[in-house]
C-alpha positions in Angstrom: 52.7 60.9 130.1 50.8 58.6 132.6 48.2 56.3 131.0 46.4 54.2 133.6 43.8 52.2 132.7 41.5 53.2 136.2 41.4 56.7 137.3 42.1 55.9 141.1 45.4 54.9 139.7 46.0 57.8 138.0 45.9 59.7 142.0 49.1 57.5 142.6 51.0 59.8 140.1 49.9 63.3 141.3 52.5 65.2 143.6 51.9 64.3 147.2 51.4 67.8 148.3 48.6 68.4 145.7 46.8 64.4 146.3 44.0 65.4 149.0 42.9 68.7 146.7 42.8 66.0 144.0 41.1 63.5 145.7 38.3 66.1 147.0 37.9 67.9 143.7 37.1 63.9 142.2 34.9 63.5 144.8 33.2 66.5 144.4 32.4 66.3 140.2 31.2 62.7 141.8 28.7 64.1 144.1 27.3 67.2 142.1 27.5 65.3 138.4 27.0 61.8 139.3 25.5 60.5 135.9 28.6 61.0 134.2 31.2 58.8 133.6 34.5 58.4 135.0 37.4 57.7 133.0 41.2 58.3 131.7 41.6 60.3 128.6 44.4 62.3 127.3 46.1 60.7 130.6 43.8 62.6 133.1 40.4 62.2 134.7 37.4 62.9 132.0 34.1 63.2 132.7 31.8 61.7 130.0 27.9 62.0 129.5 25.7 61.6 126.3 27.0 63.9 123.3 31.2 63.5 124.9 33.4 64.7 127.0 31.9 67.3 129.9 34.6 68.0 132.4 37.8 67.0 133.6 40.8 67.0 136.3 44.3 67.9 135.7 46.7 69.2 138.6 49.2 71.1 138.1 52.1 72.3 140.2 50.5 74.7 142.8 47.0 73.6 142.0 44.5 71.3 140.2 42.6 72.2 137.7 38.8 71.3 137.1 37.9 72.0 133.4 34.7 72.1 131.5 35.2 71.0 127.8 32.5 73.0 126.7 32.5 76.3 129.2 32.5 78.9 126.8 29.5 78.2 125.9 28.2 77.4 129.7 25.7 79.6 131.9 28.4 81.2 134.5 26.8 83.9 136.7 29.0 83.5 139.6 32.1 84.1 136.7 34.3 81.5 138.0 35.8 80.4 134.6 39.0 80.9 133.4 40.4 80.7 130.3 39.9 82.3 126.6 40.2 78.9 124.6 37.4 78.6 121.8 35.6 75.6 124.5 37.9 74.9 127.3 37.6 76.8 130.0 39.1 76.0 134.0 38.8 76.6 137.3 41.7 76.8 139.3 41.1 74.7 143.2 43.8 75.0 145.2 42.3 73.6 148.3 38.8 72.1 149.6 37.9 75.5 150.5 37.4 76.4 146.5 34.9 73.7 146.1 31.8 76.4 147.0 28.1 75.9 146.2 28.7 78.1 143.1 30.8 75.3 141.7 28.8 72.5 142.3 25.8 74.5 140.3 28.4 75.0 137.6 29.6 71.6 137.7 25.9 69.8 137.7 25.1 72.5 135.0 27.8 70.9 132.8 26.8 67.5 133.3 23.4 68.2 132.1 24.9 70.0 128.9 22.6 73.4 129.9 24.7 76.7 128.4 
């Protein structure tokens, strides 16, 4: 398990195929949710704001997923969600082309903590 202290660092340790989707989806939950803060936790990219934990990056080996810690519960008209967890739910990007207006709506809705 990879523990580094800055999450740039952690982008050193994703497979090199799957980097630039990485990269982009950061710099996307950067654009659309930029009150939150950046950090490592649970050895991935977490996205923090008042109350905990709102989203997160973790790749995978075809894709990367951008999760929402508290999705269940989040507004999701354009049903992009995956997942059946009791919070967690994902979106699967598996290039730049899945980071669509629909996503930064839900991805600015989940930094404001709106369900």
């Amino acid at each position: 398990m990879r523990k580094p202290a800055l999450v740039a660092a952690d982008v050193a340790g994703v497979d090199p195929a799957l980097r630039p989707t990485f990269r982009a989806v950061r710099a996307f939950v950067r654009r659309h949710a930029p009150a939150l803060e950046e950090r490592i936790y649970m050895g991935m990219p977490c996205y923090w704001g008042d109350g905990g934990a709102r989203l997160y990056i973790a790749d995978h080996a075809k894709h990367v997923n951008l999760g929402f810690h508290r999705g269940a519960q989040l507004a999701d008209p354009d049903a992009l969600l995956e997942g059946t967890g009791k919070g967690l739910r994902h979106v699967k990007i598996r290039s730049k082309a899945d980071l669509t207006p629909a996503l930064a709506r839900l991805v600015a809705r989940a930094a404001r903590d709106e369900s």
